[in-house]
Backbone as CSV, one residue per row, in Angstrom:
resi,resn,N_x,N_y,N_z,CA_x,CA_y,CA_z,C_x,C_y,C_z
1,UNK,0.852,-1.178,0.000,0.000,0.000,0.000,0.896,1.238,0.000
2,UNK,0.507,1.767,-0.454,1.588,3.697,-0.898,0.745,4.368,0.176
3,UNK,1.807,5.380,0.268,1.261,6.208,1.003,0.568,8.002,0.231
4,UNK,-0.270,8.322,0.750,-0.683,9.144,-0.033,0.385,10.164,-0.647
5,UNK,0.399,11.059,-1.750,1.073,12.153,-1.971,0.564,13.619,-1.824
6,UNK,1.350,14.373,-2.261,0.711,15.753,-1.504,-1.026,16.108,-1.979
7,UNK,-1.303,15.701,-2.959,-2.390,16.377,-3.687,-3.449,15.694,-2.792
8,UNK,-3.332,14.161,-2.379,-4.450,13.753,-1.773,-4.798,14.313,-0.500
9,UNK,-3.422,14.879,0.183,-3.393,15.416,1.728,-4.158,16.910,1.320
10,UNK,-3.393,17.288,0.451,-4.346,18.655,0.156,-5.636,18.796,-0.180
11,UNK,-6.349,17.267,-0.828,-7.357,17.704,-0.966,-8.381,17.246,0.201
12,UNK,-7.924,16.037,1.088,-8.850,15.927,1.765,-8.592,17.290,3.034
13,UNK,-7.573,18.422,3.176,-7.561,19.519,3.465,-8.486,20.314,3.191
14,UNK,-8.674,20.438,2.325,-8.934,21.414,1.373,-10.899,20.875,2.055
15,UNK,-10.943,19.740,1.822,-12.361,19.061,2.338,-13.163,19.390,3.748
16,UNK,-12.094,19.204,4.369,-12.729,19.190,5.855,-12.407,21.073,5.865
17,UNK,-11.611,21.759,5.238,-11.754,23.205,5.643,-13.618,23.759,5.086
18,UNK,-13.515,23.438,4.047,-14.788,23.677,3.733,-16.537,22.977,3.986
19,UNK,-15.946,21.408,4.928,-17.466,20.950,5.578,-17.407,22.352,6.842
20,UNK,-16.433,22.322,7.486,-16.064,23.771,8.359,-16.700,24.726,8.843
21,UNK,-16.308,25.487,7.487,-16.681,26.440,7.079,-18.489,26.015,6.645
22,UNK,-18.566,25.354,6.317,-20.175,25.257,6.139,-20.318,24.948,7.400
23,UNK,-20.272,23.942,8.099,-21.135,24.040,9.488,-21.490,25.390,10.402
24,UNK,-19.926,25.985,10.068,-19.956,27.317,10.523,-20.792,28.248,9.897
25,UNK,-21.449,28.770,8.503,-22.189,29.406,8.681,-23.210,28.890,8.593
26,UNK,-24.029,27.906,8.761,-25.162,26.719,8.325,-26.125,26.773,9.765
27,UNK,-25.035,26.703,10.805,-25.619,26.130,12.115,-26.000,27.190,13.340
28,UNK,-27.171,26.935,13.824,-27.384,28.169,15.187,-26.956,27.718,16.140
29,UNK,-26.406,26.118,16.340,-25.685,25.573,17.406,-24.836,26.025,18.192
30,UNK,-24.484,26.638,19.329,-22.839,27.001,19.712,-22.343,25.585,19.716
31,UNK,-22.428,24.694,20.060,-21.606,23.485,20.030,-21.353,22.803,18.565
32,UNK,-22.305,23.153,17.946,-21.650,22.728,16.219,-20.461,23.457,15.935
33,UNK,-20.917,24.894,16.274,-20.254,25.774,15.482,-18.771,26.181,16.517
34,UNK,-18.670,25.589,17.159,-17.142,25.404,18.067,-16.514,24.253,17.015
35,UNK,-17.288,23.248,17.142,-16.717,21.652,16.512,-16.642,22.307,14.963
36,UNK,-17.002,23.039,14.342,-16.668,23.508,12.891,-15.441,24.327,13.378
37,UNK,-15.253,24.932,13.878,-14.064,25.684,14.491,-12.620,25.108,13.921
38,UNK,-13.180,24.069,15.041,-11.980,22.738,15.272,-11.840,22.051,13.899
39,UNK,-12.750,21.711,12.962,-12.867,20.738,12.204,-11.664,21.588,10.991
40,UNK,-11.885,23.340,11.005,-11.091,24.364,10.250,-9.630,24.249,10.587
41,UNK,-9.286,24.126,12.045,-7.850,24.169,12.352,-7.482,22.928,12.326
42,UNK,-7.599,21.909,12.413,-7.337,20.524,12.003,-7.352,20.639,10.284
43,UNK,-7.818,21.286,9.654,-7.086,21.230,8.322,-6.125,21.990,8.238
44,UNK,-6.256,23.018,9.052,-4.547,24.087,8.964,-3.188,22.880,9.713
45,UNK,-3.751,22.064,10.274,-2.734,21.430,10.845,-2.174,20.226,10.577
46,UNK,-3.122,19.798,9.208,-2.803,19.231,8.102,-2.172,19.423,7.100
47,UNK,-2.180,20.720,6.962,-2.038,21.471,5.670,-0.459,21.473,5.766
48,UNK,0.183,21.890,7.549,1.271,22.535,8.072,2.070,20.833,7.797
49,UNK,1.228,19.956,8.472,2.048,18.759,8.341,2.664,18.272,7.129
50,UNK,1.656,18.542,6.104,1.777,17.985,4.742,3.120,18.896,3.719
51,UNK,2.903,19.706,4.124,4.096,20.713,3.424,5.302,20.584,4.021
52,UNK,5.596,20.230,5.402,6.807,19.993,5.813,6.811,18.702,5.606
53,UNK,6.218,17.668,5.455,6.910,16.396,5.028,7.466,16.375,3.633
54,UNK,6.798,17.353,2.682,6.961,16.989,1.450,7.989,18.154,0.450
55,UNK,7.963,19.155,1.259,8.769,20.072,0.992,10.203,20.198,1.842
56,UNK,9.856,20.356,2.988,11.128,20.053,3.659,11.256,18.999,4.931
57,UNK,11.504,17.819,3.830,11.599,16.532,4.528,12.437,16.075,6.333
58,UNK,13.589,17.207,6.149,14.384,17.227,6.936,14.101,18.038,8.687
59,UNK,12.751,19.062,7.932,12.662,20.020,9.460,11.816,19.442,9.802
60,UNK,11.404,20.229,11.176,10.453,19.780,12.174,9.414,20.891,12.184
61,UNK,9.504,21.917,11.301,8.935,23.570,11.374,7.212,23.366,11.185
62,UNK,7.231,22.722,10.559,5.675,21.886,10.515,5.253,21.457,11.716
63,UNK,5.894,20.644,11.883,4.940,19.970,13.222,5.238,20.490,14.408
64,UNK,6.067,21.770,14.798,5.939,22.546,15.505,5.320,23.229,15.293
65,UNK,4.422,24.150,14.677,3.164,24.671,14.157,1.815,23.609,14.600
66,UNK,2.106,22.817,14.398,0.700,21.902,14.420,0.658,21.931,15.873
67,UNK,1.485,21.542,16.480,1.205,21.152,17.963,0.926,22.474,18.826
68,UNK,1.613,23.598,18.266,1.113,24.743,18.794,-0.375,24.996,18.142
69,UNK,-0.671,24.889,17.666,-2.407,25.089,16.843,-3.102,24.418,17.644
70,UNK,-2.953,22.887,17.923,-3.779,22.108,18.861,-3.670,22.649,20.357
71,UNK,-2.738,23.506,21.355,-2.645,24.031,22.253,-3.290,25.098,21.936
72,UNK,-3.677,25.973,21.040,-4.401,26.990,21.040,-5.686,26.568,21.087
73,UNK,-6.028,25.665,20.236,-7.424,24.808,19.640,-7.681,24.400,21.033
74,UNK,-6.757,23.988,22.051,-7.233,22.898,23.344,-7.701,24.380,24.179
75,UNK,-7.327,25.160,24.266,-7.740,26.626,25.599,-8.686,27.250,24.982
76,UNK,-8.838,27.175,23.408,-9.677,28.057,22.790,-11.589,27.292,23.287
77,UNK,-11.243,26.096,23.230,-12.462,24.789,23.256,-12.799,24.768,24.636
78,UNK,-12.104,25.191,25.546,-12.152,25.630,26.848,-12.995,26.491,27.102
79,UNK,-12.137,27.835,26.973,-12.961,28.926,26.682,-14.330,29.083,26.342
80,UNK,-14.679,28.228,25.243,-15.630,28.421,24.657,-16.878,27.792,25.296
81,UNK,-16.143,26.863,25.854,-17.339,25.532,26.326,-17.798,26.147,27.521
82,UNK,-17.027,27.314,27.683,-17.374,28.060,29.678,-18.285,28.821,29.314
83,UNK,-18.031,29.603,28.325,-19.039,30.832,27.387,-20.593,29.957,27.465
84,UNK,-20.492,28.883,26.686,-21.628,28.136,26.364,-22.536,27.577,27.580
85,UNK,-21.421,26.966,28.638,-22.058,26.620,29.946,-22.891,28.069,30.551
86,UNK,-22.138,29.064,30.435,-22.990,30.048,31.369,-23.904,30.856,30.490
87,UNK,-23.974,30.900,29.037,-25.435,31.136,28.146,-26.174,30.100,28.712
88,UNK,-25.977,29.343,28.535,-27.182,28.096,28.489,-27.819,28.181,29.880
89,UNK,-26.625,28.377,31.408,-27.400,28.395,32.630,-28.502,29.881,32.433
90,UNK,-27.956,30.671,32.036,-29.329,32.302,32.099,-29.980,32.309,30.864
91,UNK,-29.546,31.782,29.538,-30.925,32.143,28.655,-31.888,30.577,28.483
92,UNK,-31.190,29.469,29.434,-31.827,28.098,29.048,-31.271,27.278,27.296
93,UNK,-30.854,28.230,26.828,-30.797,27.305,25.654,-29.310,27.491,24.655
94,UNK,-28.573,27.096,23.781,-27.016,27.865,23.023,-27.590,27.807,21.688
95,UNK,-28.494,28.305,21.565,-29.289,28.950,20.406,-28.308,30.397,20.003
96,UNK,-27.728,30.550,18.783,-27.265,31.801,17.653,-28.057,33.122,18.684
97,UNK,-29.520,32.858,18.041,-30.092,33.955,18.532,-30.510,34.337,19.593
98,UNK,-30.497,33.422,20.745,-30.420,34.116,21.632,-29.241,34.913,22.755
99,UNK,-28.074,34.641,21.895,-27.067,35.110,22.239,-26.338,36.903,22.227
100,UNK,-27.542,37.291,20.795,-27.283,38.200,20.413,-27.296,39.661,21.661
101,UNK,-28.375,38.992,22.347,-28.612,40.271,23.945,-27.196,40.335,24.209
102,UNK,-26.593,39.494,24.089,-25.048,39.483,25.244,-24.529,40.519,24.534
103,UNK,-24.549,41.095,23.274,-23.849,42.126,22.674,-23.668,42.986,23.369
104,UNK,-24.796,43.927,24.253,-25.141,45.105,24.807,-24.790,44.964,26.375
């Protein structure tokens, strides 16, 4: 069995950036639309992997990028999930629209 080459890494990249990006503007969920978040930087951290294996076989500059992305991705999912816990305890629900009051 071969292992894939760049075009296939790029395109199933290229794939999951854009289910993503659709969940993200598609969904009134806060919890979809965190997990579309994630689903976006997991292709950047594909993207980072795939170019340093195939371009510069020798560094590590890639996957030091990636692992810093997933430490951002891990506090960011944090963050977010605290946001969501305390909408949901005062408006009852992590409905888009009812979030919008929090603006003001």
């Amino acid at each position: 069995m071969t292992e894939p080459g760049l075009y296939q890494i790029l395109f199933i990249s290229a794939a999951l950036f854009f289910i993503g990006v659709y969940g993200f503007l598609t969904r009134r969920n806060l919890i979809t639309m965190l997990m579309s978040v994630e689903l976006i930087l997991n292709s950047v951290n594909l993207n980072f992997i795939a170019f340093n294996k195939y371009l510069w076989p020798g560094r590590m500059d890639g996957l030091f990028f990636a692992v810093f992305i997933v430490a951002i991705a891990a506090a960011e999912a944090a963050v977010a999930i605290a946001i969501i816990i305390n909408l949901y305890r005062s408006h009852k629900s992590i409905d888009v629209k009812n979030a919008e009051e929090l603006k003001y």
